[in-house]
N, C-alpha and C positions, 0 to 999 in steps of 0.2 A: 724435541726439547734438547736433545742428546747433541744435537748438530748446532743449534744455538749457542750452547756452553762452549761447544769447540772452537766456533767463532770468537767468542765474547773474553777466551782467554788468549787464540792470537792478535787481538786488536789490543788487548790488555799488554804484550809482549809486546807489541809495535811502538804502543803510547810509551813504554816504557823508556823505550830505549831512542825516542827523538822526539818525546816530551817537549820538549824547549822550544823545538821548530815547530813542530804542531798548536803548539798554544799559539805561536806568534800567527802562527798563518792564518788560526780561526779568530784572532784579533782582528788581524786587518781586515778580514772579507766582512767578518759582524762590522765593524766601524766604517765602513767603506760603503755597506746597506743602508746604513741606517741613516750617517751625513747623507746618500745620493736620495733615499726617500723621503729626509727632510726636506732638500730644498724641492723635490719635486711636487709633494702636495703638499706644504708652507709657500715656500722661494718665495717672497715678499721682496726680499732685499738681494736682488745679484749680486752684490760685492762681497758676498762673504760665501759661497757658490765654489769652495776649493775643497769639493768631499777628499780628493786623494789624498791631496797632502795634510788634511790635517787627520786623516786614516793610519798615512807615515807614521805621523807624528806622534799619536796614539801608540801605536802598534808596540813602542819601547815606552812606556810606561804602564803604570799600573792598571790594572781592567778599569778601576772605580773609576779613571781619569777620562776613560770614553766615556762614560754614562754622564760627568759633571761637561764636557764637553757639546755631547746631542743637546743635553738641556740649555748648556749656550747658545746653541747654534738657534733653538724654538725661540728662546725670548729676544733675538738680534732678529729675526725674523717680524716676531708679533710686534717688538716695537714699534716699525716700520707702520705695522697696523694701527696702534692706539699704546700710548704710555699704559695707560687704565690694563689695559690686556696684557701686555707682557709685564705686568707688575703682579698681577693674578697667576699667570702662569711662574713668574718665579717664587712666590708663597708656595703654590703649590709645590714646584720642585724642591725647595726649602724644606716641607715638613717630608718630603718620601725619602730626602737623602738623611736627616735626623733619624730619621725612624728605621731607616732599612741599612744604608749603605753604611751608615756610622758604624754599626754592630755589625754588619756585614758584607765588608769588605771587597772579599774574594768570590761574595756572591753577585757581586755588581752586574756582571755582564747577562746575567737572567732579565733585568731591567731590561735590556735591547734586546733581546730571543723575543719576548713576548709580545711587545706591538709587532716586531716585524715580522713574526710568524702570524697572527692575523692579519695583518695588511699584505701579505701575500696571500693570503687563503687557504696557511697552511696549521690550523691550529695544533694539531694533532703532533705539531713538530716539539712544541713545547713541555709536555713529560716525558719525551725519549731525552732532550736537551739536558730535563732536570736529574733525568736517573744518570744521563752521562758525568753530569760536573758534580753532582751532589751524592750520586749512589744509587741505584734501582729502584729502594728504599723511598726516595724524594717523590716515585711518580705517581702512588696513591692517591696525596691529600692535594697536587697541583690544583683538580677542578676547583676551583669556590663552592663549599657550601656541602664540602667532603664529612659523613657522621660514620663511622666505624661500628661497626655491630660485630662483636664479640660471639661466635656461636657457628656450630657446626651438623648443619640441619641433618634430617634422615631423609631416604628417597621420598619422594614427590608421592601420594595416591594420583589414581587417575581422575584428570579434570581438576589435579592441582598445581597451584605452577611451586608448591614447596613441599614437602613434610615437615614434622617437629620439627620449630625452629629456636630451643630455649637458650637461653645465656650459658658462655662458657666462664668459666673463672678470669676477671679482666687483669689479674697480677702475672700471670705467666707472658704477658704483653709490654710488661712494664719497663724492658729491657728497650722495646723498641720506641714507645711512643712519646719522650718527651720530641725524641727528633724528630718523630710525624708531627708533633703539632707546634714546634717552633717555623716547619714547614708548609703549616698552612691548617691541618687537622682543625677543625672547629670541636668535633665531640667524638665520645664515644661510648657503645652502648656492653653494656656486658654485666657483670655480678661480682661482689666480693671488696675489701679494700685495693685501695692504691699505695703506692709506696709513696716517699716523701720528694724524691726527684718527678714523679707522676705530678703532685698535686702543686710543685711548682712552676710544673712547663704547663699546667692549665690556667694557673695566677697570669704568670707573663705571657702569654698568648690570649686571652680572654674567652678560653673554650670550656667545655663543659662534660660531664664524666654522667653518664645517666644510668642507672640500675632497671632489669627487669629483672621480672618475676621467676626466680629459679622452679625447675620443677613443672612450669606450664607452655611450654613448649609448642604443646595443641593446640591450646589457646591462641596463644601468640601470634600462630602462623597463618590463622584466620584475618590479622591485621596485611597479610602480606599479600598483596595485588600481584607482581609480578614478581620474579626470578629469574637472571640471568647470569649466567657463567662467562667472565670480562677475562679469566686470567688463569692457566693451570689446571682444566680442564683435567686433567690426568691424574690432578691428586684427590680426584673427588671429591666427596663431602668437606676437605680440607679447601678447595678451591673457591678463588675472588671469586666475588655474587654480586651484582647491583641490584638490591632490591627497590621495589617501588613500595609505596606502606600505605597505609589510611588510618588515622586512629591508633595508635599504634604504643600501646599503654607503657611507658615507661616513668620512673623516677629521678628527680633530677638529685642525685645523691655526693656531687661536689659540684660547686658552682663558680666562676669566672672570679671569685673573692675569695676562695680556698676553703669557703666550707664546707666543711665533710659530713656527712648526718652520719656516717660510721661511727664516729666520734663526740655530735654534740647529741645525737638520739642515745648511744650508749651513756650519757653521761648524764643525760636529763632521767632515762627510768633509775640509773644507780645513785642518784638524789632521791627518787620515790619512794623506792624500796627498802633503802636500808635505815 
């Protein structure tokens, strides 16, 4: 771990200080993959078959300008195949540059990491890419379909793959997670209120905040199939887990619309009671 950090701060020292050239270079060889794999499995149309130069050309402008570029280059292709299809394909590029590239800008070039780290058959490239440009931070929620669980089990018995595995308090998190899940975070499981930047980045991201059961732990971990150690190893019981679940009894306690049952269940018994 120790020889990690040493690396991770002289690459940090490197980037620092030729930054400028560095970004340009991973411009052009990203934009230069990505034009030669379009026309390679598209190439419909040879006239428009000039990856380098318009790689060039890229390379001094803005990242977002390669991403609106591949998507020209797909639909001068499809047309060649059918109006109907490159008309389909540009709606679609239409709504991901509204939704993604508008708001984020300077994340554009993640758009091209990711097909072309699967179309080489390297998926695994794309949460080192993410922790690179966006933070370390970023390569949690990458996979699709990422839920956070909150909680810091006790050793395993034998013939278990967990021990106690009850909810930790999810506000001491609250620091990190709107940027997990503007990043992709769909939920997360844990105990306790949210703060108000929490239940906003679950609003605008359409994720969800779910509560277990404090205190049950035992219980709990009977839901838990498998157990695996993904990350940190060394900080033990503090260390990533991918768990596998079944049943696995939680409350959906803020929901993708901001409701908060902290909030409207305290409010509906202090109508009853008083």
């Amino acid at each position: 771990m120790n020889d990690l950090i040493v690396w991770r701060d002289k690459l940090q020292e490197l980037y620092a200080m030729k930054s400028i050239y560095i970004d340009k270079a991973v411009q052009f060889v990203l934009a230069l993959v990505t034009f030669l794999m379009i026309n390679q499995n598209i190439g419909l149309m040879k006239a428009v078959a000039t990856p380098v130069a318009l790689a060039v050309i890229c390379t001094f402008l803005p990242p977002v300008v390669t991403a609106y570029v591949a998507a020209g280059l797909v639909i001068v292709h499809l047309f060649k195949l059918s109006i109907g299809v490159a008309a389909a394909a540009a709606l679609i590029f239409v709504v991901m540059f509204i939704f993604y590239c508008r708001f984020t800008p300077k994340k554009a070039l993640l758009l091209l990491v990711t097909p072309v780290a699967f179309m080489l058959h390297v998926p695994y490239v794309v949460p080192v890419a993410c922790a690179l440009v966006l933070g370390p931070i970023s390569a949690v929620p990458v996979v699709f379909g990422t839920i956070i669980y909150y909680m810091g089990p006790s050793p395993a018995r034998e013939g278990r793959p967990i021990g106690s595995a009850g909810p930790t308090t999810a506000s001491r998190m609250d620091k990190y997670a709107p940027q997990l899940l503007d990043l992709g975070l769909l939920g997360m499981i844990g105990k306790g209120r949210r703060s108000s930047a929490v239940k906003e980045a679950v609003v605008r991201n359409g994720a969800v905040y779910f509560a277990a059961v404090g205190g049950a732990g035992a219980l709990l971990s009977k839901s838990i199939r498998e157990a695996e150690v993904v990350a940190y190893e060394d900080l033990g019981t503090e260390a990533i887990r991918k768990l596998t679940v079944e049943e696995f009894p939680v409350i959906v306690c803020m929901d993708s619309e901001g409701t908060d049952l902290y909030e409207t269940a305290a409010e509906k018994y202090r109508e009853e009671f008083v």
